[in-house]
Short mmCIF file of the C-alpha atoms (twelve columns), coordinates in Angstrom:
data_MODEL
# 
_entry.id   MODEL 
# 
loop_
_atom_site.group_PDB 
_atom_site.id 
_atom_site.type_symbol 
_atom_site.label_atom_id 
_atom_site.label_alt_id 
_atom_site.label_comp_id 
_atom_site.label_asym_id 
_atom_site.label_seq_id 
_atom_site.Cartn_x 
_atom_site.Cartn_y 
_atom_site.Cartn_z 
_atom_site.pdbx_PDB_model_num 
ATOM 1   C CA . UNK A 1   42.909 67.360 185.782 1 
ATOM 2   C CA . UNK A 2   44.567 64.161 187.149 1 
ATOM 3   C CA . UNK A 3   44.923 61.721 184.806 1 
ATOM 4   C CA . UNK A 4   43.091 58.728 184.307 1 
ATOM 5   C CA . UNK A 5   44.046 55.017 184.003 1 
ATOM 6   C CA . UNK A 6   43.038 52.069 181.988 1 
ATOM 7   C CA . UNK A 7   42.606 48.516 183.097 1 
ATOM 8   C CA . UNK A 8   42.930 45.849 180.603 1 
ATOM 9   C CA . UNK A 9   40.314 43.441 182.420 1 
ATOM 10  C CA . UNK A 10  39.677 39.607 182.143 1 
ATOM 11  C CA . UNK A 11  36.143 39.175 182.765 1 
ATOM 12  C CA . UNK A 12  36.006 35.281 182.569 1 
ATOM 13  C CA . UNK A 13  33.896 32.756 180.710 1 
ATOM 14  C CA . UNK A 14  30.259 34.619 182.004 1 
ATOM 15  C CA . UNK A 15  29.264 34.363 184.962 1 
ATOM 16  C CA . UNK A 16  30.249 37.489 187.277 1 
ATOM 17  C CA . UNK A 17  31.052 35.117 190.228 1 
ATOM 18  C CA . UNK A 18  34.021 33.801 187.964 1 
ATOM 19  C CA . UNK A 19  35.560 36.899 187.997 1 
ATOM 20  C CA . UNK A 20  38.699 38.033 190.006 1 
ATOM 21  C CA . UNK A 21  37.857 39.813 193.314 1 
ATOM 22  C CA . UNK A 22  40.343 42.234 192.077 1 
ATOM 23  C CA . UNK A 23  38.250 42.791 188.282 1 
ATOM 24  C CA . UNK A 24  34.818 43.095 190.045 1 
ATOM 25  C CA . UNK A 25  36.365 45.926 192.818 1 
ATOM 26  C CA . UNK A 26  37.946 48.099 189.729 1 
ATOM 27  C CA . UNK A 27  34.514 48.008 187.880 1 
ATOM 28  C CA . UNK A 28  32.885 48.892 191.109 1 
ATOM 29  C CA . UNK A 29  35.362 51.904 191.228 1 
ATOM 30  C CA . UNK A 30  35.014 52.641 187.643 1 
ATOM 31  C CA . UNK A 31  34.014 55.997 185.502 1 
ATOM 32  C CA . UNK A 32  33.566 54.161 182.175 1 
ATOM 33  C CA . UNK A 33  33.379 50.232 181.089 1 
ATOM 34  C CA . UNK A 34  34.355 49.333 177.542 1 
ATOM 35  C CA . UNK A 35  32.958 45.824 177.274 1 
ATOM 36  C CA . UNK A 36  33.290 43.092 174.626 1 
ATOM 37  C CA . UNK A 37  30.272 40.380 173.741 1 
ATOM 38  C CA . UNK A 38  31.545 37.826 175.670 1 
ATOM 39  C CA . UNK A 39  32.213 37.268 179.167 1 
ATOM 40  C CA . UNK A 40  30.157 39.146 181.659 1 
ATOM 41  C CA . UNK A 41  26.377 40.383 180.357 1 
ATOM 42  C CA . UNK A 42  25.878 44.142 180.120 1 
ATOM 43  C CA . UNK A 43  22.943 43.663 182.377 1 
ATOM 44  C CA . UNK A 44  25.240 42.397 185.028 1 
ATOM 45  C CA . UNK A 45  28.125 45.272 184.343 1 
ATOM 46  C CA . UNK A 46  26.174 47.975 185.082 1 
ATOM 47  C CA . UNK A 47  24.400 46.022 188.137 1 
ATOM 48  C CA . UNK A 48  28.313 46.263 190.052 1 
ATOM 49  C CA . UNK A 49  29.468 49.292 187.800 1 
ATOM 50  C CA . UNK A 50  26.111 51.250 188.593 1 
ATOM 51  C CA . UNK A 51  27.939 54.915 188.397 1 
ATOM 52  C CA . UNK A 52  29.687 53.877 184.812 1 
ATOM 53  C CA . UNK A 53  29.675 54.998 181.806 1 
ATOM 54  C CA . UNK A 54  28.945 51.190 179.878 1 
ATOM 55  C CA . UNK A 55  29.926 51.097 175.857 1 
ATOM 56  C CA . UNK A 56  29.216 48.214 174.143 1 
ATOM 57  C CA . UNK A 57  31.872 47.330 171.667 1 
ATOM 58  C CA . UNK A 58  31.375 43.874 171.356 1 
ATOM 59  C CA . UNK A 59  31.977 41.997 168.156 1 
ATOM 60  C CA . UNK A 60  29.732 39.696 166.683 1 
ATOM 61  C CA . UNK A 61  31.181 36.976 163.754 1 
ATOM 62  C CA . UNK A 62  31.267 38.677 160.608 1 
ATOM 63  C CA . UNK A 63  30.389 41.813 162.291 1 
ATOM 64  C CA . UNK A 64  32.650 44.396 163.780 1 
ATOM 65  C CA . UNK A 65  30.705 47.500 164.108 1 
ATOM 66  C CA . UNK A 66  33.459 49.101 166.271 1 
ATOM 67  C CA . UNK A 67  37.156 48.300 164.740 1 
ATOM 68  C CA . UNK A 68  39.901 47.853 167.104 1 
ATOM 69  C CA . UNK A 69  41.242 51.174 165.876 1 
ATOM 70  C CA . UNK A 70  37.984 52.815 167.244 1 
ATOM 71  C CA . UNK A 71  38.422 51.043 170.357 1 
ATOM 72  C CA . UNK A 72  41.873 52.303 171.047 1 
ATOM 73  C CA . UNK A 73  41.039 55.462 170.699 1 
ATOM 74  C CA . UNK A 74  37.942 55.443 172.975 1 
ATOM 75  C CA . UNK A 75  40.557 54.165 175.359 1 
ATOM 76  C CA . UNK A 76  42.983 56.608 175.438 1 
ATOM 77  C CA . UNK A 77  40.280 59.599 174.885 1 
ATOM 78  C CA . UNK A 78  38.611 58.799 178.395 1 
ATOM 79  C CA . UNK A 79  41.963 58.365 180.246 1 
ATOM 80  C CA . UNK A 80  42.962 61.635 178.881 1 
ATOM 81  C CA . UNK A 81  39.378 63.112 180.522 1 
ATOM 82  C CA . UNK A 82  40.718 61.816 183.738 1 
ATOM 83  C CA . UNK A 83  38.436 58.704 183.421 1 
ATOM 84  C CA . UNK A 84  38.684 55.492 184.977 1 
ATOM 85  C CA . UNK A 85  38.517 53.587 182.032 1 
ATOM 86  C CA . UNK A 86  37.762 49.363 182.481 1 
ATOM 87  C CA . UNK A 87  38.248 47.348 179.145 1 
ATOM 88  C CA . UNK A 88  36.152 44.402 180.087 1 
ATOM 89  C CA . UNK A 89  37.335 41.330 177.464 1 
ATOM 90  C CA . UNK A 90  35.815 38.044 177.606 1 
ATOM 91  C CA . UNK A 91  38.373 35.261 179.044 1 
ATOM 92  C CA . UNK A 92  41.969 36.515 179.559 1 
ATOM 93  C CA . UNK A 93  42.855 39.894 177.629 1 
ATOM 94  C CA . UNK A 94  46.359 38.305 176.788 1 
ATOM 95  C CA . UNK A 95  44.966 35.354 175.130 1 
ATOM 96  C CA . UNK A 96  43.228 35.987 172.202 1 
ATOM 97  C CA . UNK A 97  41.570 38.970 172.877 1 
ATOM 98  C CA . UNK A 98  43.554 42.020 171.278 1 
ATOM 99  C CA . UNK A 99  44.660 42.909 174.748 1 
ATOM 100 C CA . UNK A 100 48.413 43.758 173.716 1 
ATOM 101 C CA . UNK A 101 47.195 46.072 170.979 1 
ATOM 102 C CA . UNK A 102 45.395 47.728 173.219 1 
ATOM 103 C CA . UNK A 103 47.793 47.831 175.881 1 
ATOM 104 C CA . UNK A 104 50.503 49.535 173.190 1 
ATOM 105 C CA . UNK A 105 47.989 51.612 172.183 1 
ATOM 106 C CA . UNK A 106 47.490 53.027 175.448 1 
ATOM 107 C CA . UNK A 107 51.299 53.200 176.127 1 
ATOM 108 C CA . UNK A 108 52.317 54.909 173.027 1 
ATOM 109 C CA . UNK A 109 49.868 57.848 173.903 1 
ATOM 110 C CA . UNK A 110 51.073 57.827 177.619 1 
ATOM 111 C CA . UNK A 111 47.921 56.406 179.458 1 
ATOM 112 C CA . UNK A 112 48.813 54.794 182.023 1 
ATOM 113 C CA . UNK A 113 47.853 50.801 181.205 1 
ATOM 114 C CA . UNK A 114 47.592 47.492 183.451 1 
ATOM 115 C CA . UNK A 115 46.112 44.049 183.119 1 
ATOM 116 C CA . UNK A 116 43.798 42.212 185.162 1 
ATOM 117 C CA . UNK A 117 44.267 38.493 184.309 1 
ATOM 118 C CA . UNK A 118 41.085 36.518 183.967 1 
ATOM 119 C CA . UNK A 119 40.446 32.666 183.339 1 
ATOM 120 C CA . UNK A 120 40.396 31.784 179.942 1 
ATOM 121 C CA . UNK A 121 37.973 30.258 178.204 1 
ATOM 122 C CA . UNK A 122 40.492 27.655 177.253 1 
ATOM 123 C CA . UNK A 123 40.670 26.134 180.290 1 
ATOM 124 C CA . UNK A 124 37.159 26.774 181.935 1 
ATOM 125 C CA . UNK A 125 34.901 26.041 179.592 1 
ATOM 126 C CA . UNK A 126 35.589 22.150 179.129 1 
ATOM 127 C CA . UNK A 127 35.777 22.330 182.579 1 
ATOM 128 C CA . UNK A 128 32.146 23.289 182.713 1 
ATOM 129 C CA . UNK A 129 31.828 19.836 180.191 1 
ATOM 130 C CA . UNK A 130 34.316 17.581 182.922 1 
ATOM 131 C CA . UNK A 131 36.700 17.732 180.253 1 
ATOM 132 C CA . UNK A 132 40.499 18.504 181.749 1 
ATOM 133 C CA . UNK A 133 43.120 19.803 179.923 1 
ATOM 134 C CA . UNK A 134 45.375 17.412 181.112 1 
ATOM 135 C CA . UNK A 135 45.013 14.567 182.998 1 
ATOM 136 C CA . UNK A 136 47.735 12.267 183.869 1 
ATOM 137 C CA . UNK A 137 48.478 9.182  181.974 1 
ATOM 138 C CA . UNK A 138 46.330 10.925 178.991 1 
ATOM 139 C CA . UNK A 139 47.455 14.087 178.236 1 
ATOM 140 C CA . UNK A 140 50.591 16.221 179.649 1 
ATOM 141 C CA . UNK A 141 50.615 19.390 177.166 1 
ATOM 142 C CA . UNK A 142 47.715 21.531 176.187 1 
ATOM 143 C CA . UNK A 143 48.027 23.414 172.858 1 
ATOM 144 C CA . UNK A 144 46.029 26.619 172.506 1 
ATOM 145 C CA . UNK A 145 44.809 27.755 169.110 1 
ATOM 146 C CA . UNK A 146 42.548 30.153 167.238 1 
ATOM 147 C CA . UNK A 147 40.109 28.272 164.302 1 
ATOM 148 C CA . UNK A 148 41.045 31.352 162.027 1 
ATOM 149 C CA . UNK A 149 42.590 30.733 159.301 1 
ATOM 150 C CA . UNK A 150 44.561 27.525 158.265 1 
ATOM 151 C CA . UNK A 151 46.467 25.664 160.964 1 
ATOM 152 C CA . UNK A 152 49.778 26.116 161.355 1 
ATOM 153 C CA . UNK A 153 52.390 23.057 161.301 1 
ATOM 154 C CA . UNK A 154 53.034 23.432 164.770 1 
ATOM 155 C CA . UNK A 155 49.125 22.816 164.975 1 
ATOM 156 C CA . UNK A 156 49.021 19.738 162.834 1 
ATOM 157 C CA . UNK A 157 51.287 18.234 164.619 1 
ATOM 158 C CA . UNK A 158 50.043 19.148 168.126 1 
ATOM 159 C CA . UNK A 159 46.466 16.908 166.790 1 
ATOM 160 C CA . UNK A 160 48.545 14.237 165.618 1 
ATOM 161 C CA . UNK A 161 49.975 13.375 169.290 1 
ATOM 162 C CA . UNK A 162 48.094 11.714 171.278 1 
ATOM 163 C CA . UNK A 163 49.513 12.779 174.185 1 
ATOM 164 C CA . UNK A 164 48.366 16.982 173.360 1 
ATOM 165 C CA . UNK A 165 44.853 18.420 174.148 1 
ATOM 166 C CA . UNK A 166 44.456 21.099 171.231 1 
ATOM 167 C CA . UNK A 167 41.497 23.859 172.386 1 
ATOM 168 C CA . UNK A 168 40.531 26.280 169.493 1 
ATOM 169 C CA . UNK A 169 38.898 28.821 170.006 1 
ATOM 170 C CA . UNK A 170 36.779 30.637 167.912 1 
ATOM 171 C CA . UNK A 171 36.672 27.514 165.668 1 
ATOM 172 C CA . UNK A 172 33.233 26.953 164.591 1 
ATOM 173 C CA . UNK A 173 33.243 28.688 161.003 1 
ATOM 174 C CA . UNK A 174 36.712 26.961 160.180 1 
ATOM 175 C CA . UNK A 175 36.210 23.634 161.636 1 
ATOM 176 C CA . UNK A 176 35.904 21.519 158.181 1 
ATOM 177 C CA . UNK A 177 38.992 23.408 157.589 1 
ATOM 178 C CA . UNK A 178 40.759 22.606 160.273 1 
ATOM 179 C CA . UNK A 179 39.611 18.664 160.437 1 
ATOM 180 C CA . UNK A 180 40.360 18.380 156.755 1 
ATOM 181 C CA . UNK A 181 43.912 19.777 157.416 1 
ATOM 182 C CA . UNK A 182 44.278 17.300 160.203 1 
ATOM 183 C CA . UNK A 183 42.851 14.270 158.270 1 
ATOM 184 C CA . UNK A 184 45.077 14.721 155.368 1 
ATOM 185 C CA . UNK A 185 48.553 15.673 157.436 1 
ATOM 186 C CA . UNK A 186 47.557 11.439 159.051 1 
ATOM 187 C CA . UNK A 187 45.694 12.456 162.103 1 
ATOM 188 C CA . UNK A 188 43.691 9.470  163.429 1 
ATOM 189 C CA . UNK A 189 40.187 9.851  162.473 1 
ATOM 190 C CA . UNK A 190 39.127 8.499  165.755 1 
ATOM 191 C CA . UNK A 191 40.595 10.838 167.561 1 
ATOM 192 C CA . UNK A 192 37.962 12.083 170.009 1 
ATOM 193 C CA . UNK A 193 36.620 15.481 169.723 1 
ATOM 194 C CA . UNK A 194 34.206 17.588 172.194 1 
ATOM 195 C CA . UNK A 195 32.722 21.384 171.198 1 
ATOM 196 C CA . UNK A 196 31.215 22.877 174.292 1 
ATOM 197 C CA . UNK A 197 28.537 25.875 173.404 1 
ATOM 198 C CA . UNK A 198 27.881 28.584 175.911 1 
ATOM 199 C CA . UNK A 199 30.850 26.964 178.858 1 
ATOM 200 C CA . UNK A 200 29.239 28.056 182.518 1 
ATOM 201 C CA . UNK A 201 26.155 29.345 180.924 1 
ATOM 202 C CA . UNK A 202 22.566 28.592 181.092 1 
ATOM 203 C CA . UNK A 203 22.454 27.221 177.341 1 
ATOM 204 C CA . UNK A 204 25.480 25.251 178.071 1 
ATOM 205 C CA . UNK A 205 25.587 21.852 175.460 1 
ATOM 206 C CA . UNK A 206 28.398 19.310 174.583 1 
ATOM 207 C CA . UNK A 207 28.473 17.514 171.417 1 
ATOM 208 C CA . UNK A 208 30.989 14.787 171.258 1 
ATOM 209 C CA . UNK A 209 32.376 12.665 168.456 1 
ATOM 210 C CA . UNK A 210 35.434 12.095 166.528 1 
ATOM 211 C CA . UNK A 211 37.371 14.043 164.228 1 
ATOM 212 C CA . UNK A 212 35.948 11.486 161.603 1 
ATOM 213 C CA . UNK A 213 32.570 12.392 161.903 1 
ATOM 214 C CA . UNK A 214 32.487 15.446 163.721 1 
ATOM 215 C CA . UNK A 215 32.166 17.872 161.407 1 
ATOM 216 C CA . UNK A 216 29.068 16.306 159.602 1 
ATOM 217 C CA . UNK A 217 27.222 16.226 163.083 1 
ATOM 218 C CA . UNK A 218 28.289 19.290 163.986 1 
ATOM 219 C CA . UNK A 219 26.523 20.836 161.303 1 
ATOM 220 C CA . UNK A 220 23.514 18.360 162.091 1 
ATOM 221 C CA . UNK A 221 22.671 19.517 165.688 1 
ATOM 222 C CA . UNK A 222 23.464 23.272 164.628 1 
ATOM 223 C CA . UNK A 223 25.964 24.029 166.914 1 
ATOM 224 C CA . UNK A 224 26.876 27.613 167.312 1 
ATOM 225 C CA . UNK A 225 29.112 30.224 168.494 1 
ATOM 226 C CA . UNK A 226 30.794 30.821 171.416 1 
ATOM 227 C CA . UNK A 227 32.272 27.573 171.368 1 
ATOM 228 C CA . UNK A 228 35.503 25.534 172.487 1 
ATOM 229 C CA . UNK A 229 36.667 22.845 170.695 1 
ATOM 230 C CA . UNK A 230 38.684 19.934 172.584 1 
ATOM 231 C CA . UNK A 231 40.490 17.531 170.143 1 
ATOM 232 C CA . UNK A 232 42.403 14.960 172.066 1 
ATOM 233 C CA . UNK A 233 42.106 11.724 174.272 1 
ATOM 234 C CA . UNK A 234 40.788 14.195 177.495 1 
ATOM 235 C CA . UNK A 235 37.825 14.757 175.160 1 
ATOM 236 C CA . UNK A 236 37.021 10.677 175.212 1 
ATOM 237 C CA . UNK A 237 33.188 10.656 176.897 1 
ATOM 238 C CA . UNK A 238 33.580 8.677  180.275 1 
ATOM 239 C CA . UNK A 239 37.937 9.375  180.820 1 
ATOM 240 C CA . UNK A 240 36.923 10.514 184.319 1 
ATOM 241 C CA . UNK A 241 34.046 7.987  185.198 1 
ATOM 242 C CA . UNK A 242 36.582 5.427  184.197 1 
ATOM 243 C CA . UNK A 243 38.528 6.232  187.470 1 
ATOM 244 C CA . UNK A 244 35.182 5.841  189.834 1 
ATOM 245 C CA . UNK A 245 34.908 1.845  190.906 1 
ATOM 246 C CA . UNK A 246 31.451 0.331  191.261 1 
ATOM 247 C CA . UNK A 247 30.992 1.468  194.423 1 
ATOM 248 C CA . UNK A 248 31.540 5.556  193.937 1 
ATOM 249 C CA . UNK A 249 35.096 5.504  195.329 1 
ATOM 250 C CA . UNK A 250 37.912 6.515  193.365 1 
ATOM 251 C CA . UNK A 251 39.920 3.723  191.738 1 
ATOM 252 C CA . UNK A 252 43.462 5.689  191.681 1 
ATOM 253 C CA . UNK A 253 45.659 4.722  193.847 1 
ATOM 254 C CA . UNK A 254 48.621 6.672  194.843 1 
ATOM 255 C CA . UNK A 255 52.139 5.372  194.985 1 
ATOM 256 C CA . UNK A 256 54.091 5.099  198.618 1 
ATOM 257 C CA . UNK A 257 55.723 8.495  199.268 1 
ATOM 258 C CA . UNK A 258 59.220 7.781  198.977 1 
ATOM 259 C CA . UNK A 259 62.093 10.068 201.178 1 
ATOM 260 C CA . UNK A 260 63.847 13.146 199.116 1 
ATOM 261 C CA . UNK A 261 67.587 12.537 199.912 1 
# 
């Protein structure tokens, strides 16, 4: 029997047209599909991987019905069949997503292993809100985080510069953690602060406020999981309509191009 192959796959924010041309031909070409919650709906999966194998192993908060241990194994028992196996992992499967266990999993039992980068939810999703990660004269470093746990120092003081975006992911449980961390290491309470539901999707919402009073309408309007959370100037409502004059034409202005010597 030859043997098979895994792909470690990035399946983007949702929506299947946001995912590589390269991830949608491998689950075209695919014997089995191991797919998380997030990202791409089953529905959709097994519309472009119609000859697959689909097993959902998605994880729900508080709820792991498959462990990651499981989940390995499933990998590497397919490969050995001869399968070709597709991980399908919300987002990027380097960034957050338990892609390098998996990928040393897979490797220490000598199945072959590659990654398919997709576009994080970090990035895309506040883009689906207008809100950049960076944006010149506002903010030149982005700081990526997960909301589990207690922040780190490097964390605190990523919020308390106002020239960082901080995106945490998977930060709805802990966020009166998190803004009661920030509040008491001196981060400005009026430091603006957008959560953006559902990025790309149909149920897509923003709620914006400051770190001040976020937490208290957060919990008023019920927002839920998925959700990022942007904490920094980029996350001000109206930084971008601030650079369209009266007229609709952009008021930037670039600077004469000056000669490289």
């Amino acid at each position: 029997m030859s043997p098979g192959h895994v792909w470690l796959v990035g399946g983007g924010p949702g929506p299947v047209d946001l995912m590589t041309v390269r991830a949608h031909r491998l689950l075209q070409e695919s014997d089995v599909v191991i797919a998380d919650r997030l990202g791409p709906d089953i529905g959709a999966i097994a519309e472009i991987s119609w000859c697959a194998d689909i097993i959902d192993v998605g994880k729900q908060p508080g709820a792991h019905p498959v462990p990651q241990d499981e989940i390995n194994a499933l990998l590497i028992e397919h490969a050995r069949e001869g399968r070709r196996v597709v991980r399908l992992k919300g987002g990027d499967p380097f960034i957050f997503g338990r892609g390098g266990e998996e990928y040393a999993a897979c490797s220490a039992a000598g199945v072959p292993v590659d990654v398919v980068p997709g576009i994080s939810s970090a990035i895309a999703v506040p883009q689906a809100a207008g809100i950049p990660a960076t944006h010149r004269g506002t903010a030149a470093t982005v700081h990526v985080v997960t909301g589990h746990g207690p922040p780190s120092a490097s964390t605190l003081a990523a919020l308390a510069d106002d020239t960082v975006t901080t995106m945490v992911l998977m930060g709805v449980a802990g966020l009166p953690r998190l803004v009661g961390a920030a509040l008491e290491h001196g981060v400005p309470a009026a430091r603006p602060v957008a959560i953006v539901e559902n990025g790309h999707c149909a149920r897509q919402r923003t709620t914006r406020s400051t770190l001040g009073e976020i937490v208290a309408l957060a919990r008023s309007v019920d927002v839920q999981s998925p959700a990022v959370i942007v904490i920094g100037e980029v996350a001000r409502d109206g930084l971008l309509d601030s650079l369209i004059d009266e007229k609709g034409k952009s008021a930037v202005t670039s600077a004469p191009a000056q000669a490289v010597r």
